[in-house]
N, C-alpha and C positions, 0 to 999 in steps of 0.2 A: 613449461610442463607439457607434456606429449597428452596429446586424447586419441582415443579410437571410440567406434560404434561402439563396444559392450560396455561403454564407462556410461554413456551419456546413458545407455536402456537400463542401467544400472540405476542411475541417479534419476533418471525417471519413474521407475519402480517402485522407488526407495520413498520418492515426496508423495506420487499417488497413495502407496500404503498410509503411508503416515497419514495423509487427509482423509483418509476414509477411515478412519482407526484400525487401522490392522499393523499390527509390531514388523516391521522391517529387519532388516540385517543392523541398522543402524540408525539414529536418531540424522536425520538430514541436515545438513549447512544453509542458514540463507538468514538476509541482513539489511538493511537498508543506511544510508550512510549520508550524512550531512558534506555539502564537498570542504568544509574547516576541517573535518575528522583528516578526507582523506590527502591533503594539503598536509597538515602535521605527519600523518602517517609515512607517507612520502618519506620527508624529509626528516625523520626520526628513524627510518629504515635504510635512507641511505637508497631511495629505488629509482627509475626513470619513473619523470613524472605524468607517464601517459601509465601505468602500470594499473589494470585490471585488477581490484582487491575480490573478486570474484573468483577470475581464477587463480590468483594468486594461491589464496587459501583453498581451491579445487570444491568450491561449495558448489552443492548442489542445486540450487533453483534461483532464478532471477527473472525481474520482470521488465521487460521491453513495452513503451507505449506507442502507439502511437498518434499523431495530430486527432487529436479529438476536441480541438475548440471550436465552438458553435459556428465563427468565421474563420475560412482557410486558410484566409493570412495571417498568422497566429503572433506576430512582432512585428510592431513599428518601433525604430529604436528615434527616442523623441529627444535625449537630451544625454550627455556623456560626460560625466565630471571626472577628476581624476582617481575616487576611488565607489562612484557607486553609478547604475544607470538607468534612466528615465525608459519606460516603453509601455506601449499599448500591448495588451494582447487579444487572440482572437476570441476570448471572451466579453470583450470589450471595456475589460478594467484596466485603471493607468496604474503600472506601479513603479514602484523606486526601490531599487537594492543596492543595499552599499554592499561592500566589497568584504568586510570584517561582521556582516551580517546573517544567519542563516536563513531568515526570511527576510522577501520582501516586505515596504510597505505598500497597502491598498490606498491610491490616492482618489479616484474617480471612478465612478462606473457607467455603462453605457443604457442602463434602461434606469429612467429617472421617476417614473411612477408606474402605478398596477395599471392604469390605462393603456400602457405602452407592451405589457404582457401579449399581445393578441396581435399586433402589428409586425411583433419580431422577427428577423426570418432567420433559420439559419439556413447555410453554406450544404451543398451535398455531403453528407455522410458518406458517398459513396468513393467519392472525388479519389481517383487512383496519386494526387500527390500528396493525402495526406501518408501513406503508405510506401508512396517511390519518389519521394523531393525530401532533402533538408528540411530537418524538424527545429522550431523554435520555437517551442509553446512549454506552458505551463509546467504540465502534468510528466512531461518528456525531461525536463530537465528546470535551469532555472529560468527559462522562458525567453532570453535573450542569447545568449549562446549558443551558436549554430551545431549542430548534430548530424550524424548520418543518419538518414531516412531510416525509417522502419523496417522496411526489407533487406537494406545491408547490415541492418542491426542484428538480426533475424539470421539473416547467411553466416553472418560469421558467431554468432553463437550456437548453433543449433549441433555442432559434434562435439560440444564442450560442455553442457547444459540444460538441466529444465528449465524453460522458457514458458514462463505465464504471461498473457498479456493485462491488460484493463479497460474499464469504462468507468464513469463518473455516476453515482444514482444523483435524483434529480436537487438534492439539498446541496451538493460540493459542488452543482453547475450555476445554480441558483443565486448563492450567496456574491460568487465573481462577478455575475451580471448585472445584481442589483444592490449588492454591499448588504451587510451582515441587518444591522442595524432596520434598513428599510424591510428586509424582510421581514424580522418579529414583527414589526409594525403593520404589513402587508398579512402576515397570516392573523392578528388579530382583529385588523376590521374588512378582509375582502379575501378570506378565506378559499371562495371557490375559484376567485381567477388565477390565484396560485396554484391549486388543483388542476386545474387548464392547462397552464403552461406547462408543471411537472411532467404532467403526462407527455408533453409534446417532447420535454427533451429525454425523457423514456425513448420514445418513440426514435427521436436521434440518437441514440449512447447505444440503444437495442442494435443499431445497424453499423455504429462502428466496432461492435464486440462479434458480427458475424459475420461482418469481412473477416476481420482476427482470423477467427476461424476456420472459417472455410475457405477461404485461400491461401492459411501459411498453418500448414498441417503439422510441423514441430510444436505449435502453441498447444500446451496441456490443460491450460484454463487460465481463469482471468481472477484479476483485481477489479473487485467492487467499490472505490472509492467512496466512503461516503461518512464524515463528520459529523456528526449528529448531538453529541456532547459535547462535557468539555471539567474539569475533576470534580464538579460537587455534584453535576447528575447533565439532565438532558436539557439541550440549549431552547425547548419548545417541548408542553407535553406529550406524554406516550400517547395522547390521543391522537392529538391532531398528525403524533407522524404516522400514526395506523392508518388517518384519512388520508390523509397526501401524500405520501412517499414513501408507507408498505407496497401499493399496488406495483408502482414501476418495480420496484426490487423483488418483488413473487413474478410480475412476470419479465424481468431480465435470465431470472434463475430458469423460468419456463424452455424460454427459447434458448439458453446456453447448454441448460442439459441437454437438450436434443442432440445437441452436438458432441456430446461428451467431455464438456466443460468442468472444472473442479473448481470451484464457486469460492472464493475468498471475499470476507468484506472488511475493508478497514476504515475503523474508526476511532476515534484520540475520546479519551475523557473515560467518564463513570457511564456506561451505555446497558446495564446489567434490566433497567427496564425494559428495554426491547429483543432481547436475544430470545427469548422464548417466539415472539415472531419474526426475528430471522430466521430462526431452524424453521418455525411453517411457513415462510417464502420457499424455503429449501435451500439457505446458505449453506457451506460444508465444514468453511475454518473462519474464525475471528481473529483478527490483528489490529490493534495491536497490545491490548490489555497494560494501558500505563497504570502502573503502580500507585504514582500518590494521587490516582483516582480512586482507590482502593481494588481496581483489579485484580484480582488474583487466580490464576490459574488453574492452580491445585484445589480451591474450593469450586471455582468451575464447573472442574472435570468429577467432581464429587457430585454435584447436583444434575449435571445433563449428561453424565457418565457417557457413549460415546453418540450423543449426538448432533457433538459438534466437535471439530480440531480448533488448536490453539499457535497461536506464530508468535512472540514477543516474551513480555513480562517482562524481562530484565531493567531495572530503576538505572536510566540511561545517564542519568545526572546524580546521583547518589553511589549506587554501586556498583556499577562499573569504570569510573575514575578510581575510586576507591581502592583499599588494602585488597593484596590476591584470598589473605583468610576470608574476607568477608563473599569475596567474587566466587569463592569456590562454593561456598554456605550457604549462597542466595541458590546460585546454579543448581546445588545438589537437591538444596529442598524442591526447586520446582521442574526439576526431572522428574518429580513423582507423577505427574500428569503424561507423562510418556507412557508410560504403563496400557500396554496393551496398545499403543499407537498414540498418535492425536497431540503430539507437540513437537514444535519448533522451534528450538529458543533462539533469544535476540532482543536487540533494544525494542524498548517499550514505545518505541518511536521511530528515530534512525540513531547512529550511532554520531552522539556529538564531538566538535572540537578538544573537550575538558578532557577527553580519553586518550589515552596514550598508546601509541605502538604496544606496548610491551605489554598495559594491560588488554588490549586487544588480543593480543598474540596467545597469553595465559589463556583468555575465556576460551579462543578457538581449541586449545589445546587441551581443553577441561572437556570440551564437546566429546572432542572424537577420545579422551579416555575413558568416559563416562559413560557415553552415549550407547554402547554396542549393548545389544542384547543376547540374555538376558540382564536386565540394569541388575546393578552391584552398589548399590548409594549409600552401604553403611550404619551409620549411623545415622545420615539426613532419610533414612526409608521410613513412611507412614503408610498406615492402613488406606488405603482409597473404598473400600466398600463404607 
């Protein structure tokens, strides 16, 4: 597929509108993808198996990370079986990924108690190879598989694409370095040294987002990374993430605006207690609204009408494997949150293995029939006031 400059200012226009709630020419493309999807995909379409499902389907917006693990050597590959592999990363947790897997597992982590919080050091933020060297880390891909650095990633998408990049807030950097478990335990009895540290890796994720920035000028804004739930509600109460982990994310949003940043934050599970202070951090769009957490979009966009955008919803495991009546049912009902801008549909996650080319193909193809404005949804149209 051929690009020029008016496609990309196009598609750039296109996701800005939509994140700021204002109706575009069109409901915009963008997706995230488990590599099992695109393995099956591949080879159910019969494609080269380096093929781009980005541009394939000419979507509009994607996100480029780059090396953001606290240490800059982001992979030690520790042990290589024939179908799964052992490594460190520069988080300093060991994991193992098998091969028929979509996640790792977390074996080890590198800070063994809260006393160890304050001794930590990390790596420059600044450091030009997390940016111009071969990426191997986490956030970039699956963490052991070599990549093109950041800036060639950057080059060669930027006449094809809107490009956001990201950063980690302080809970999705936190749990890698101290494992899940030690944490709850660490914010129930020694509360402020976690407070301490958050702040410090604010302080680092703040300065890998404004490299981003302000050195690779096609970036339109970032991914907020940050998991905080998980489907029955928040994995620690709304208080304690008000005390320790609103501050970093009001002011990452601080110094990203500055720069003209378009503020995405994603997070998995039932999070619907804290979105009232993400919009007063000043996030702009939530991702990624899973379903059998009870997500839902369309009631959303009813309660905070437009002061926030939405990217997901789609039941990645239920209904999008599923019948195309049901894919088109679900789709159409939660177009209704486009209405007047402010959605992006897509898996409520990334898009899994269980899904097939073909129903892939449909949902894309439901997008751009649907998606143009003025919407037309039929009989799936409801009142949004």
């Amino acid at each position: 597929m051929k690009y020029n400059l008016s496609d990309v200012k196009k598609k750039v226009e296109r996701v800005t509108k939509t994140l700021k709630c204002i109706e575009p020419d069109r409901i915009p493309l963008h997706d995230f993808f488990w590599a099992e999807f695109i393995s099956r995909w591949v080879k159910e379409k019969n494609l080269p198996s380096d093929t781009n499902i980005y541009y394939y389907y000419d979507m509009d917006m994607m996100v480029i990370s780059p090396n953001m693990d606290p240490k800059k050597k982001s992979c030690q590959i520790l042990e290589k079986g024939d179908d799964y592999t052992v490594w460190k990363s520069g988080f300093g947790c060991t994991l193992k990924k098998f091969d028929y897997a979509p996640m790792p597992r977390y074996l080890d982590f590198s800070i063994k108690s809260p006393d160890k919080y304050e001794s930590f050091e990390f790596d420059d933020p600044k450091d030009k190879d997390r940016y111009y060297k071969t990426r191997q880390d986490i956030i970039s891909g699956n963490g052991f598989t070599p990549l093109p650095s950041f800036s060639e990633a950057i080059e060669e998408a930027k006449d094809k694409i809107c490009i956001f990049g990201s950063v980690c807030e302080g809970h999705e950097a936190l749990w890698r370095m101290r494992g899940s478990e030690d944490v709850y335990m660490d914010l129930a009895t020694c509360p402020e040294k976690i407070k301490k540290f958050v702040k410090r890796i604010g302080d680092f994720m703040i300065e890998i987002g404004k490299r981003q920035l302000d050195e690779f000028k096609d970036i339109k804004g970032l991914f907020i990374w940050g998991d905080v739930a998980y489907k029955n509600g928040m994995l620690f109460s709304p208080k304690l993430w008000k005390e320790i982990f609103y501050p970093v994310v009001k002011k990452m949003c601080k110094e990203f605006h500055k720069r003209g940043a378009i503020l995405i934050y994603h997070g998995c599970g039932d999070s619907r207690a804290i979105l009232d202070d993400l919009i007063e951090a000043g996030i702009d769009a939530y991702h990624t609204l899973e379903v059998k957490a009870g997500m839902d979009a369309v009631e959303l966009k009813k309660k905070y009408k437009n002061k926030l955008a939405y990217l997901g919803n789609m039941d990645a495991l239920n209904v999008l494997p599923g019948s195309k009546d049901n894919i088109k049912k679900d789709l159409l009902y939660r177009l209704n949150t486009a209405k007047g801008g402010g959605f992006m549909p897509g898996a409520d996650h990334s898009v899994p293995g269980n899904v097939s080319a073909e129903n892939y193909d449909y949902f894309i193809s439901l997008i751009k029939e649907y998606g143009r404005y003025p919407l037309n949804l039929g009989e799936c149209d409801i009142d949004m006031d």
